[in-house]
C-alpha positions in Angstrom: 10.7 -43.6 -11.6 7.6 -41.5 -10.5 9.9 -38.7 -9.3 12.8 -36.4 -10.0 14.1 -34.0 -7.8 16.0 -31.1 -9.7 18.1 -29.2 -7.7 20.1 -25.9 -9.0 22.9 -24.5 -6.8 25.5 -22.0 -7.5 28.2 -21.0 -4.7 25.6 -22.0 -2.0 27.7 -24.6 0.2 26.5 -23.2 3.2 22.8 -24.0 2.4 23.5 -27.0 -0.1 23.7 -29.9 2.5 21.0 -29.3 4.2 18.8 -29.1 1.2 19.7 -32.7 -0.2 19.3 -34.2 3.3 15.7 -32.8 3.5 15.6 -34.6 0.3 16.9 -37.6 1.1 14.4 -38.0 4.5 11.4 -38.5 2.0 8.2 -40.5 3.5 7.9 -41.5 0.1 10.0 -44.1 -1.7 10.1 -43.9 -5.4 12.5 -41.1 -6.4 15.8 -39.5 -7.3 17.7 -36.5 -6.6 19.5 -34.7 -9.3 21.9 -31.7 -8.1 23.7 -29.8 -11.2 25.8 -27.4 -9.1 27.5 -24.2 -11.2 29.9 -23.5 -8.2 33.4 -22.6 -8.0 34.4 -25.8 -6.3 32.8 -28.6 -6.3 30.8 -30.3 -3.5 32.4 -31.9 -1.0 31.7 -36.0 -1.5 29.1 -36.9 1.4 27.7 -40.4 1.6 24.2 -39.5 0.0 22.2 -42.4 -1.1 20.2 -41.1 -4.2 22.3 -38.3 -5.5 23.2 -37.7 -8.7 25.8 -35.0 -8.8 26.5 -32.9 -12.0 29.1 -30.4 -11.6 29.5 -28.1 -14.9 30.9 -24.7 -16.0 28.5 -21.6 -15.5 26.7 -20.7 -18.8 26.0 -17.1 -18.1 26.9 -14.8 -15.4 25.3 -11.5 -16.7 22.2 -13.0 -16.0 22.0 -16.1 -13.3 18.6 -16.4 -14.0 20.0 -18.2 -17.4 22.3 -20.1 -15.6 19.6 -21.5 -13.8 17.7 -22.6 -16.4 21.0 -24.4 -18.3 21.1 -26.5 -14.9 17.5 -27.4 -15.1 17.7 -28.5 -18.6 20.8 -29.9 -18.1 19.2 -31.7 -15.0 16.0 -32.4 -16.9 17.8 -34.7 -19.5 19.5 -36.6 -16.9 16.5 -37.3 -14.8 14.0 -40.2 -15.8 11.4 -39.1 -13.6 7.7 -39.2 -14.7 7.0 -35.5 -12.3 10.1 -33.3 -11.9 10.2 -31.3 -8.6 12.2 -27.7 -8.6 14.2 -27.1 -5.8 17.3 -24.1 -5.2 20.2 -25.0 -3.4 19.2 -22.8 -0.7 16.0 -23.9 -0.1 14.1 -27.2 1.7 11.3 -29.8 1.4 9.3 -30.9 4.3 9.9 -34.7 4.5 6.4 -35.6 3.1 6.2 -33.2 -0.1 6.6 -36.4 -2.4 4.0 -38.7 -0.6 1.8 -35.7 -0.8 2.6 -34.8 -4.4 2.4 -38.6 -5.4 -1.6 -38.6 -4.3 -2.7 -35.3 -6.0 -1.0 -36.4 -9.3 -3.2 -39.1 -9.4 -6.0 -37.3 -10.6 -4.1 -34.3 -11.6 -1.4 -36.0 -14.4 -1.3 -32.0 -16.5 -1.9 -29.8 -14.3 1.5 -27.4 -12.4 1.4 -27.6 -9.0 3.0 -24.5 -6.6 2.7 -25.1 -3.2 2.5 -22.5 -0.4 5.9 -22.1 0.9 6.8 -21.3 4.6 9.4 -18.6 4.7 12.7 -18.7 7.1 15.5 -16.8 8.0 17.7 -17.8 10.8 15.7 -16.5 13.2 11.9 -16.4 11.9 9.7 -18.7 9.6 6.3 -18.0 8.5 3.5 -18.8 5.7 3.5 -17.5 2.8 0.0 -15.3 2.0 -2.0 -16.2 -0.9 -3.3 -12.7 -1.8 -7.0 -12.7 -3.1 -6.7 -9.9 -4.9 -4.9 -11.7 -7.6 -7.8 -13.4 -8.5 -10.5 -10.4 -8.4 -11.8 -10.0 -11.9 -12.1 -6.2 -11.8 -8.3 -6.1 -10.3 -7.0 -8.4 -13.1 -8.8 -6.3 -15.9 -7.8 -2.7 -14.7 -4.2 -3.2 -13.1 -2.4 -6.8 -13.3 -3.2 -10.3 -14.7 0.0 -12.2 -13.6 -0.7 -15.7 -10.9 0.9 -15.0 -7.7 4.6 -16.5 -7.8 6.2 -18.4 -5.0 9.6 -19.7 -5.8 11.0 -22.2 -8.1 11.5 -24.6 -5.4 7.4 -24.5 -5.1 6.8 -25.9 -8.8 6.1 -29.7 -9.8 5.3 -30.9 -12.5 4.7 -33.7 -15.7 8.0 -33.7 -17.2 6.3 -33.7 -20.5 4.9 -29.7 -19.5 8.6 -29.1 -18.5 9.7 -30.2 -21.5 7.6 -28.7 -23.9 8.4 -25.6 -22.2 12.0 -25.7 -23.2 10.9 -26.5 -26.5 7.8 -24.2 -27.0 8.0 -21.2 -24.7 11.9 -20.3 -26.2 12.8 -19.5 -22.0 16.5 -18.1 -22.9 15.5 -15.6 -25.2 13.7 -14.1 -22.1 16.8 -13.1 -20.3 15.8 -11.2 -17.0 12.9 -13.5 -16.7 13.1 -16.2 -14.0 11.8 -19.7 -14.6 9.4 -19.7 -12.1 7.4 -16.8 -13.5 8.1 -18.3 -17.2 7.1 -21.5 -16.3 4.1 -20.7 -14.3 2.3 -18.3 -17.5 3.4 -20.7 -19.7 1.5 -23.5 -17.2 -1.5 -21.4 -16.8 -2.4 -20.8 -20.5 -1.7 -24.3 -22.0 -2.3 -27.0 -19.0 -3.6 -24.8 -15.3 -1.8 -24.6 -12.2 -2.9 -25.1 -8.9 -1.8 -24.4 -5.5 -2.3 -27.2 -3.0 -1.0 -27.8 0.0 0.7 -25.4 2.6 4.1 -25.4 4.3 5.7 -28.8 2.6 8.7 -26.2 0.9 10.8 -23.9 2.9 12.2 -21.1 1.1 15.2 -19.3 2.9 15.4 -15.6 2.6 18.5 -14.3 2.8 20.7 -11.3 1.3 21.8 -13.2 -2.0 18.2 -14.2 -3.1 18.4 -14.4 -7.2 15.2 -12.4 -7.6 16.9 -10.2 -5.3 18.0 -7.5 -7.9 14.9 -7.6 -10.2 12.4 -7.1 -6.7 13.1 -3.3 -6.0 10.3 -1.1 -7.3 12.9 1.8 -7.8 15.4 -0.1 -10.4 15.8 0.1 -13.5 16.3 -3.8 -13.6 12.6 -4.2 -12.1 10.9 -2.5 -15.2 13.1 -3.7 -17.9 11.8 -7.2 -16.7 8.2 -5.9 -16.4 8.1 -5.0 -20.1 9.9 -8.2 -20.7 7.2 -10.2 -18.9 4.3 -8.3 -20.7 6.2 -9.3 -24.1 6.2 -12.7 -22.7 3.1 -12.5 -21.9 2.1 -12.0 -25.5 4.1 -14.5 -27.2 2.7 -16.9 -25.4 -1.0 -16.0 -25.9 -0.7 -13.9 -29.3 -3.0 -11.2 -26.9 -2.0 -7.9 -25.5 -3.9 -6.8 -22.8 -4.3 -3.0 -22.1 -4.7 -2.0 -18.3 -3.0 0.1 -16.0 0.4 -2.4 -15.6 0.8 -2.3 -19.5 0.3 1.8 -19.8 2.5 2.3 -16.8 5.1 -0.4 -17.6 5.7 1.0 -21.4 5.6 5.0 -20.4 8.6 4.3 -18.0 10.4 2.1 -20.1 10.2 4.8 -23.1 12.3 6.9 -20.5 14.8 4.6 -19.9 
């Protein structure tokens, strides 16, 4: 099996079917499509040809971003996949993301891959910016150092980085981190990421976005999970770097 579609949902019938069908009209051939759903109820039976459905109880709903990650584990041992594409109930691939994916993991067998999403709503869609700031020296040394994030559904992957992962990087003990942004500093310090190829996932915005809560500059939830991400930061690379983000990140969480 070369791939294995992972696909979290929780309470998102609305969105859910439409996901798995963009999964299903794959261009490419050798794959399989793993949905471990969290949700109240579960799905509806539909006659889809490669799913393998999963309902279980919710693990943790202080934090959903835990939740998530049970369902990727739990969908990680059940998938036999050699590259393991993320994807959130809510969100789509383009029908040739695999056929795509299968050529650049020829020559890139350790390496995380997130794609440039395109971004929809019901009425609007548009590409996500890469911002090249991210990747001035001067900016990283004197204010951030963190890779530009896109959405879990934008990460692929070896199974054997997603696995180590779990294994290496402890992801529940960070609990207001989301996988994407544990994933992807874990990624860039011990195999590289890349970002090729444009508009092959389409991440819905809507109102009920996970990352939703933790986005606004003005919460207290936003900072707790910066300090949380620079702590992160340094148990992954046994480092602490000093700039602006740390000073600023620590003085306001000493006030909280």
């Amino acid at each position: 099996m070369n791939f294995s579609i992972i696909i979290n949902t929780h309470n998102q019938s609305k969105f859910i079917y439409e996901c798995i069908k963009s999964c299903e009209n794959q261009t490419f051939s050798d794959y399989e499509i793993i949905v471990v759903d969290t949700s109240k109820k579960a799905l509806k039976k539909k006659n889809f040809k490669r799913v393998k459905y999963f309902h279980i109880k919710e693990k943790s709903k202080s934090f959903p971003v835990l939740n998530q990650m049970h369902q990727i584990l739990y969908g990680l041992k059940k998938s036999k996949g050699k590259f393991i594409c993320l994807l959130d109930g809510d969100d789509k691939f383009k029908k040739s993301k695999l056929k795509k994916l299968s050529i650049f993991f020829k020559k890139n067998q350790y390496i995380l891959n997130q794609d440039i999403p395109i971004i929809f709503t019901g009425r609007s869609k548009y590409l996500e910016k890469i911002k090249s700031i991210k990747n001035n020296f001067f900016f990283k040394k004197l204010f951030i150092n963190w890779p530009q994030i896109f959405g879990t559904s934008t990460i692929t992957c070896n199974r054997e980085i997603l696995e180590l992962f779990f294994k290496v990087a402890k992801p529940f003990k960070w609990k207001y981190l989301a996988i994407d942004a544990k994933i992807m500093l874990f990624a860039r310090y011990k195999f590289g990421i890349k970002n090729e190829f444009h508009g092959i996932t389409f991440k819905r915005k809507h109102s009920r976005n996970l990352d939703e809560t933790f986005s606004n500059f003005f919460s207290i939830f936003f900072w707790k999970r910066r300090k949380m991400q620079l702590d992160y930061n340094h148990f992954l690379t046994k480092k602490r770097t000093i700039n602006i983000d740390y000073v600023v990140t620590n003085l306001i969480n000493f006030f909280l």
